[in-house]
N, C-alpha and C positions, 0 to 999 in steps of 0.2 A: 281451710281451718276456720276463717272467720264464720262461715256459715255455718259449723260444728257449733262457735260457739251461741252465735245469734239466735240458733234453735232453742237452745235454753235458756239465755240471757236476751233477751228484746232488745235493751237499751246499748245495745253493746254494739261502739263507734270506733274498727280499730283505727283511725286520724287520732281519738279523741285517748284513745285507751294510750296508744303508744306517746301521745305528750303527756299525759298521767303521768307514767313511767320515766321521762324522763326529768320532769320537775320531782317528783320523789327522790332519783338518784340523785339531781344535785341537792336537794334539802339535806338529804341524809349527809351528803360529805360536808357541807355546811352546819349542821348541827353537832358532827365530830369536829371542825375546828374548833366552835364556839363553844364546845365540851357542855353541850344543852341537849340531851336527844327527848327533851320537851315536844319540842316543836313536831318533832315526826312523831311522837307516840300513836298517834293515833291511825298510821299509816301501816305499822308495822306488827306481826304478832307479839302474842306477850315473850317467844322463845328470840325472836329477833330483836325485839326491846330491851330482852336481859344481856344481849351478847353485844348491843350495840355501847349500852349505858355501864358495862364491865370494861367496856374500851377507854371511854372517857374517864371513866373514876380512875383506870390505871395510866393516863396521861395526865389527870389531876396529880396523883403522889408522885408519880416523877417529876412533876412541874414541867412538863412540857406539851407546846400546843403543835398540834397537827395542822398543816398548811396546805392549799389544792390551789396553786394559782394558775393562771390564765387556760380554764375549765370550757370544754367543751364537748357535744356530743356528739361523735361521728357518723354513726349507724344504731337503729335500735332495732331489731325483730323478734315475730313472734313465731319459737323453734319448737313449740309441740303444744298440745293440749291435752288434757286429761279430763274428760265431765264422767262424774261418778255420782250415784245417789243423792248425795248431799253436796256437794262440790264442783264448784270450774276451776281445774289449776290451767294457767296460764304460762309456758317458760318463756322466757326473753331472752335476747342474745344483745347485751350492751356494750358498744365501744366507744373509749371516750377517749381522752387526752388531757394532760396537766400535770403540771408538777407537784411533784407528792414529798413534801418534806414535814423535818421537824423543829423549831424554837424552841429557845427557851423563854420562861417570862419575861424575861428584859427586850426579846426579841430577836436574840443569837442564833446564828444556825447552828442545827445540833447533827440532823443527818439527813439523808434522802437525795432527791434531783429535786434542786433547784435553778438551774441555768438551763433547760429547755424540756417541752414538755416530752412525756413518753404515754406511749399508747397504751390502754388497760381495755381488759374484756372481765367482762363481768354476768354470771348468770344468776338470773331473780327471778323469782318464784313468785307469783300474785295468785292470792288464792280467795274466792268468793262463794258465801253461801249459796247454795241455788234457791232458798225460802227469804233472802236480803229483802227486804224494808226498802219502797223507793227511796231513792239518794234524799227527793226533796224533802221527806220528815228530818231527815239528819242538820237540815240548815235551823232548828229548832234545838235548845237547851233540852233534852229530855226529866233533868232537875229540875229547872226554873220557869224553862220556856221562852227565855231570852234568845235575840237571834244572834249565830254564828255563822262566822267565816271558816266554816272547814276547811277551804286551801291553805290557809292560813296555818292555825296550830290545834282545831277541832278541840280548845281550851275555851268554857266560858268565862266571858270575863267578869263576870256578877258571882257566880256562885265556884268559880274555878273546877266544875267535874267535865272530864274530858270524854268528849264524844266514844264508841265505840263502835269505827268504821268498818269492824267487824260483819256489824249487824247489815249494813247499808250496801258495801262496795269491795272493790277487790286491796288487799292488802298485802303488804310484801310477806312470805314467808319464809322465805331462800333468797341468802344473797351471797356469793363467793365469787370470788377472782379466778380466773379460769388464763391459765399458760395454755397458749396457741405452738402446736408443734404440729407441722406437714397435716395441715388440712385436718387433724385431731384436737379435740380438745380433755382437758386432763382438768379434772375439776380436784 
């Protein structure tokens, strides 16, 4: 598979792709705790940004916050490839670990597992144009020109318009929790 994709993509490191992947996933659940999906916008398409940021706003009016403690990543791989015309999609196969609960603002348990962690699978979609813009323009403000930290939150901090990783790199488009049953999985 890696050489499927390396034919079309050059810069494509999968050591480097699969830690991508996994610093995204934990940002992402990191950014539903902290009810900010600021920080990943620029990782995520506009249809995963609206379904990520419609979570948080509906944990905002119930007043309560989402918790992922003692988080960890088990296994990550990559379970198919797709290169089409315009496109590399990428699926990943993620397993992690951690307790998945809910607070309230004062900090009350409201629901979830909190006393030990449990094992999640999770499949993500990363999907990159095949005409993308080397990465290193992207460490440039394309507004201002000012320099940025895209690991970070792809937010300049001069003129606040946020990069469009779209253009540059691979970005999440599919992300669903996936029930493990006899060697199947059921998305």
């Amino acid at each position: 598979m890696k050489e499927r994709i390396m034919a079309v993509d050059k810069s494509f490191n999968e050591a480097m792709f699969i830690s991508k992947v996994n610093n995204i996933f934990i940002k992402i659940l990191d950014s539903l705790r902290d009810r900010d999906m600021s920080i990943v916008k620029h990782y995520l398409s506009d249809e995963m940004y609206e379904k990520f940021n419609n979570l948080v706003q509906e944990y905002i009016k119930d007043k309560k916050i989402r918790l992922f403690d003692e988080m960890n990543i088990k296994e990550t791989y990559i379970k198919d490839v797709e290169i089409t015309y315009d496109k590399i999609n990428i699926e990943v196969i993620l397993t992690s670990r951690y307790m998945d609960y809910f607070v309230d603002e004062d900090g009350n348990y409201i629901s979830g597992i909190n006393d030990h962690r449990i094992e999640k699978y999770h499949r993500m979609l990363f999907t990159k144009r095949r005409d993308a813009k080397e990465l290193g323009s992207a460490r440039r403000c394309v507004n201002c020109g000012a320099t940025l930290d895209i690991n970070h939150t792809g937010l300049c901090p001069y003129c606040k318009n946020t990069t469009d990783m779209s253009e540059y790199d691979y970005i999440v488009t599919k992300m669903e929790k996936i029930v493990w049953k006899k060697d199947l999985f059921y998305f």
